[in-house]
N, C-alpha and C positions, 0 to 999 in steps of 0.2 A: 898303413890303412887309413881310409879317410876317415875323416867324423859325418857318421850319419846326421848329427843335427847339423851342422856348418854346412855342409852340402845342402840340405834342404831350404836351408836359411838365402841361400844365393838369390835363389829363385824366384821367390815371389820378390825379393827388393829389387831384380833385375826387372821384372814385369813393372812395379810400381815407376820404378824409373820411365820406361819406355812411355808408359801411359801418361806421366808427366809432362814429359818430352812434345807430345803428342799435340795434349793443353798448352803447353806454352806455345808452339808454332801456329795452332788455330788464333791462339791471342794475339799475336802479333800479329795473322795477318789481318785479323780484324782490326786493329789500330791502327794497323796501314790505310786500309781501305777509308775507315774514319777520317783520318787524316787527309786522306785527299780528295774525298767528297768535300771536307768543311773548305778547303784551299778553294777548291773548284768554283761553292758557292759563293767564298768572301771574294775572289779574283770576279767574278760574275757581278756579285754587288757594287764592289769598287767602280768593275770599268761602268756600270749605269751609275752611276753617282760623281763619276770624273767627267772633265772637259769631255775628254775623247768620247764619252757615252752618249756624249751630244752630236757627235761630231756628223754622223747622218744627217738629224735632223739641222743642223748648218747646212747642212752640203744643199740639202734636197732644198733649204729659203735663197739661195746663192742661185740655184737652178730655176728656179721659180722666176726670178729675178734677173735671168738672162743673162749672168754673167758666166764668161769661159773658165774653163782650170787656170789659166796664169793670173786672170782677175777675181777670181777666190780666192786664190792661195797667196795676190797682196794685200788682199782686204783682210784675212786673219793674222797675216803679218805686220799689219799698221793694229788691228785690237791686240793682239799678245803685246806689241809695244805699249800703246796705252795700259795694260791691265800693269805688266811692269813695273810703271811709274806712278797708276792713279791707285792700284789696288782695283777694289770692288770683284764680280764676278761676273760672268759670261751669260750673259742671258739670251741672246739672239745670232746670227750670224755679224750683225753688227752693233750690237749694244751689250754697254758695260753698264750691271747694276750696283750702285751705291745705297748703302741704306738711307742715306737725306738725298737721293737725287740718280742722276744716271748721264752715258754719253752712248751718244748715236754720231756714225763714221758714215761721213756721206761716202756712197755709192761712184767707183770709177765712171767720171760723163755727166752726173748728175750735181747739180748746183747745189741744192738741199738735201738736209740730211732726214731719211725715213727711216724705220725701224721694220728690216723685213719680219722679224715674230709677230707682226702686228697686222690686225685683217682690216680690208675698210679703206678709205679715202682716209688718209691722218694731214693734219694741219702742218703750213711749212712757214719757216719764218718766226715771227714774231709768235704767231699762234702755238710753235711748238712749248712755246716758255710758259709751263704751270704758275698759278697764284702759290704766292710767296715763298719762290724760289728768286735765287742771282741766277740770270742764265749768262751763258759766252758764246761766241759760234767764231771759229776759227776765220772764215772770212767777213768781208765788210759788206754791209745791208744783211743783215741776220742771214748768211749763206753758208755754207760748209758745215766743219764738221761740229756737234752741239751739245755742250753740257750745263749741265744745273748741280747749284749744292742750296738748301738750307741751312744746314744748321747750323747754329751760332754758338761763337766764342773759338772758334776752329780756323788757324790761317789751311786756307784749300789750296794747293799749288794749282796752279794751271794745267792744263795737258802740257805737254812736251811739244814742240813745232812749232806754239804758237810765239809765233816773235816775229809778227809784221802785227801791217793792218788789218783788223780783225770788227765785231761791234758786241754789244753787250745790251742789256734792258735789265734794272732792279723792279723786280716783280717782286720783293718782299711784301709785307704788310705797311700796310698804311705807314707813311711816315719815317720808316726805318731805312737807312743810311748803308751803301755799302760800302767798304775802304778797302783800296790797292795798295800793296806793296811792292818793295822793290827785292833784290834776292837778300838783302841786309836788315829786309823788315821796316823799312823807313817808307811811309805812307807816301807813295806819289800822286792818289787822288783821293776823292773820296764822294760820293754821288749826290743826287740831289736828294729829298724822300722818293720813298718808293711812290711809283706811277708811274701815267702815260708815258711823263717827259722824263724819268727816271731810265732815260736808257742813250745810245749812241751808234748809228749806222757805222760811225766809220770812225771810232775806236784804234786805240794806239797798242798794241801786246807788247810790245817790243820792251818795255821799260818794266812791265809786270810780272811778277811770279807767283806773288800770293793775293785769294780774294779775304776778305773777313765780310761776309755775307751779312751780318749783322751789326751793324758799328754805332 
């Protein structure tokens, strides 16, 4: 014969359990669901905060700009190589941002280099080069592709490529010196003060690796 109490006793710990059971599966699927709303958002955030989040608004200054899919897609392929080597960040479809300075990739066809992120008639040449910056431009008579650094006490390697004839202007401040080196760090030039005459159309890359913008 059973026990009236042990029988009775099953019962409600059976119910307690069940209702347990019950709460835990509601719990979890709400930590599910948690979890893959917060995924959702942080992948959502990521991609506007990555290269790739930009990668529209490239697309759409590239289209602006007249160029085809094979000549976007060498024009990101010549900046991911710069970025590579120089560092900095992606600021335009063809401009790398430094925090002392920047580079602009001239355009397939086009002799100078412009900055499609940028509205407006913008300056070519000699004009692109900011007050008291070094600038470079890959080819000779301030042409091609263009960068600048400031800041001092820092050897700045060059872009990548450049190793012909190229020209340069020291647009530092007043009087300040800028000195080249070789891949071994042994000065192969060093400029005149900064000014007018502080610069060179037709400029030698081939020998240079590093600027010291301030010497």
């Amino acid at each position: 014969m059973s026990d009236p109490d042990h029988s009775m006793s099953i019962g409600p710990r059976g119910i307690r359990r069940s209702t347990l059971g019950r709460h835990l599966v509601a719990l979890l699927a709400f930590v599910m669901v948690a979890l893959v709303a917060s995924t959702l958002v942080a992948s959502t955030e990521a991609s506007a905060a990555s290269p790739d989040g930009a990668g529209a608004r490239f697309a759409a200054q590239t289209e602006r700009a007249g160029l085809n899919s094979a000549q976007a897609a060498a024009l990101q392929e010549k900046v991911d190589g710069y970025l590579a080597q120089q560092g900095g960040t992606q600021g335009s479809a063809n401009r790398i941002d430094f925090p002392d300075g920047r580079l602009i990739v001239a355009l397939p066809g086009e002799e100078y280099a412009r900055d499609l992120g940028a509205s407006g008639v913008q300056p070519a040449g000699l004009g692109q080069c900011s007050y008291r910056f070094f600038c470079g431009w890959k080819d000779a008579h301030y042409k091609g592709d263009f960068w600048q650094r400031s800041k001092c006490g820092v050897y700045h390697e060059i872009p990548d490529g450049w190793n012909r004839s190229g020209s340069w202007w020291n647009n530092q401040s007043e009087g300040i010196r800028a000195e080249m080196f070789d891949r071994d760090y042994l000065m192969v030039y060093r400029t005149p003060p900064a000014g007018p005459k502080a610069r060179d159309a037709e400029g030698d890359w081939k020998p240079i690796w590093y600027v010291w913008a301030c010497g």
